[in-house]
N, C-alpha and C positions, 0 to 999 in steps of 0.2 A: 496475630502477633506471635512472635517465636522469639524464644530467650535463651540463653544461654546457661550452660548450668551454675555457672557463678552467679549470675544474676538470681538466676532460681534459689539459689543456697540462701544467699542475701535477702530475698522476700519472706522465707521460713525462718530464717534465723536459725539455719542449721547448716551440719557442712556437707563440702561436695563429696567427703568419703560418705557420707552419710547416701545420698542421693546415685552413688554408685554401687555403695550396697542393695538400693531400692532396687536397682536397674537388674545386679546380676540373681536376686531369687525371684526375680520376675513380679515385684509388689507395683513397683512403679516406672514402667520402660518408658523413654520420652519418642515421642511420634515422629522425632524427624531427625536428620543428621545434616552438618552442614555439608558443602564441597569439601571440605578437607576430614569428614569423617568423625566431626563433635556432635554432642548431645545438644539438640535441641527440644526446647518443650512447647509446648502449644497452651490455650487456658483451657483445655478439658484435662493433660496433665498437672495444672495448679490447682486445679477442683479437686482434682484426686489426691494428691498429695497433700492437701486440705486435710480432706480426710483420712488419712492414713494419720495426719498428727496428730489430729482431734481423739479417733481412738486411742493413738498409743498415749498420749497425753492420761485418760482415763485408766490405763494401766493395763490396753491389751496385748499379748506379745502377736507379734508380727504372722502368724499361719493365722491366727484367728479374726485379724484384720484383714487379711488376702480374703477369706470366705462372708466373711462381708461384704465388701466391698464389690467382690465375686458373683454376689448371688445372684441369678440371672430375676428372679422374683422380686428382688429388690427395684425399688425406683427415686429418683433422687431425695423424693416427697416421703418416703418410707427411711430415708437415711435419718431426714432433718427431723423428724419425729422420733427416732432412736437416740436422736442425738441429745434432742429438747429433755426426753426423759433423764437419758442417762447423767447428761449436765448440772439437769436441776437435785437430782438426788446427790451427787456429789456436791453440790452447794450446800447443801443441809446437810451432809456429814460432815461437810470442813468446818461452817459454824457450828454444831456441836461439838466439833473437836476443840474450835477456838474458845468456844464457851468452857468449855471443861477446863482447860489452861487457866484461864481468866480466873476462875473458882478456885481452883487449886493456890492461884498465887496471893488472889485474898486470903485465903484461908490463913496461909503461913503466916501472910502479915498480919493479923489478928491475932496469932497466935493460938488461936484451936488443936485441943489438944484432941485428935480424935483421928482413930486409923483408917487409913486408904478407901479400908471396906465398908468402913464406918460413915464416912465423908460420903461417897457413891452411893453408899444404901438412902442417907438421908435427903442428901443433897440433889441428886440424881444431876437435873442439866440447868437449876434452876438454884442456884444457890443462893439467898437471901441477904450474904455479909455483904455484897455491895452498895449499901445503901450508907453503911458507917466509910466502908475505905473510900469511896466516894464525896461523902461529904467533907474528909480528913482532906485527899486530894485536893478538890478545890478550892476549900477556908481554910486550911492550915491554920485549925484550932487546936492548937495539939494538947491543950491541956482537956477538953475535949473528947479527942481521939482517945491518949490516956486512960481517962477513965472507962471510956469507952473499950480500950482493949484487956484493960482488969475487969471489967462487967465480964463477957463474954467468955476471958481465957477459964472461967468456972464452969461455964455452962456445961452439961451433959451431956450423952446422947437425946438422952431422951428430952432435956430442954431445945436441943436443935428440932428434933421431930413434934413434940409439939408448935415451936416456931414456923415450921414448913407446914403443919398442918393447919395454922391461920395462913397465909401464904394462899394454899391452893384454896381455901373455901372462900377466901375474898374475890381470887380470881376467878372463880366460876358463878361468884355473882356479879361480879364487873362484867364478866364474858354476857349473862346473861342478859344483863343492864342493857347492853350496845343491840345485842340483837332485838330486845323490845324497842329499840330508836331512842331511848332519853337522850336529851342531848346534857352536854357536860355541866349546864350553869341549870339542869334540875334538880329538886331536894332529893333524889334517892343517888345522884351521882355525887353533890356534893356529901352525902351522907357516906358513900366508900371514898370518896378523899379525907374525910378525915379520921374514917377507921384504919387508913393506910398513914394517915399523920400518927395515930394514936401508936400503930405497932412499930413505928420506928421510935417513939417514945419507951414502949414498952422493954423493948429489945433490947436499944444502942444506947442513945442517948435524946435528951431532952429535945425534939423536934417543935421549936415555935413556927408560928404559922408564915413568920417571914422565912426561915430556913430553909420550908417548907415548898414555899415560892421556887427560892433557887432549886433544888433538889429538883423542881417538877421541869425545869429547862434544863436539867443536862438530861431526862428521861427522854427527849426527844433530839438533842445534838448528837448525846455520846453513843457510839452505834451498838457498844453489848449492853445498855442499858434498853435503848430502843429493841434491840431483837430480844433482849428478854421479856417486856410488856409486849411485845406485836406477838411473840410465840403463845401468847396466853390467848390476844383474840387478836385481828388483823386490823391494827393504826386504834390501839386502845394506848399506846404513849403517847400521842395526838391529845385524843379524848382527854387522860386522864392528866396533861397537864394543864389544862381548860379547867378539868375539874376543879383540879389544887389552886388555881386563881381563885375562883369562884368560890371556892370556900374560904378563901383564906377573907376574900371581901365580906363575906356573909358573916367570918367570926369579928371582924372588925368594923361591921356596922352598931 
């Protein structure tokens, strides 16, 4: 098959000054020309042009794509694995990036009085307010919320950092829980669901064990609640809303 370069522009969703530019620094020449002297491409031209997006897409400028793509050592199976890395690490920068946003906008709406460098020191990429703005969002308990955002607006540095430091010492027994196999409806799992019932008590506001319930479904619906428990251990937002059922039955037998 051979396409035209309108066509071609139209499958990249880019334009044809663009693909003329490919053409005259020699990134992307098309292999064929029609009778009347038009660009035509072939699909080892759309491969290639593949990849010319994919890199620039990643933020390389256009010489340092040419010597990629260029490289006679290279082979397509050598691309696809340049590419796997470099993809996936850019996925993990963008959700820490979107995580850090997400933090930052709680933060404000809580009203936390504590500086940039303050916030980032304690907080890092894991910030803990979601559990109140979260619960506000979807029960629009606002009397609630309320006191909930005069608890907190006091809090200190150092009451955030001891707060994060329960935080990580729950989650590196949770982490550790999964790797010895518990499954979620045993007593040392239900035993960190309800240390994780108790520090939303302790923190935000009064966490009953039905609240407790909802809370444990949106850890698995909502996606930066889930990448926040899965970054701790891989499909422990799974787990630990199994767990939250299961204690919530255990506390109401």
């Amino acid at each position: 098959m051979e396409y035209a370069i309108g066509q071609v522009a139209g499958f990249a969703g880019i334009t044809v000054r663009t693909l003329h530019h490919y053409d005259t620094i020699g990134l992307l020449s098309p292999s064929g020309r029609s009778t009347a002297g038009h660009r035509r491409y072939d699909d080892a031209d759309l491969d290639r042009l593949q990849q010319i997006l994919f890199y620039r897409e990643l933020g390389f400028p256009l010489d340092e794509v040419a010597v990629l793509l260029d490289d006679p050592g290279a082979d397509p199976r050598a691309h696809l694995r340049r590419q796997h890395r470099l993809l996936t690490a850019r996925i993990g920068e963008l959700q820490r990036m979107a995580a850090a946003v997400a933090h930052a906008m709680e933060a404000r709406s809580m009203g936390i009085n504590l500086t940039p460098e303050e916030k980032f020191e304690v907080f890092g990429h894991k910030d803990p307010e979601r559990y109140a703005e979260e619960s506000a969002r979807r029960w629009g308990d606002t009397d609630t919320y309320a006191r909930t955002r005069e608890r907190v607006a006091d809090y200190t540095k150092d009451d955030w950092q001891r707060m994060k430091n329960e935080i990580d010492a729950w989650g590196t027994a949770y982490a550790a829980l999964m790797d010895a196999g518990e499954l979620p409806g045993s007593a040392a799992a239900m035993d960190l669901a309800e240390a994780h019932r108790a520090h939303i008590t302790t923190w935000f506001f009064d966490c009953h064990p039905t609240v407790h319930r909802h809370l444990a479904e949106s850890y698995v619906s909502d996606e930066n609640y889930r990448a926040f428990y899965d970054s701790i251990h891989d499909g422990l937002a799974e787990h630990l809303r199994a767990a939250i059922h299961a204690n919530a039955r255990r506390l109401a037998a």
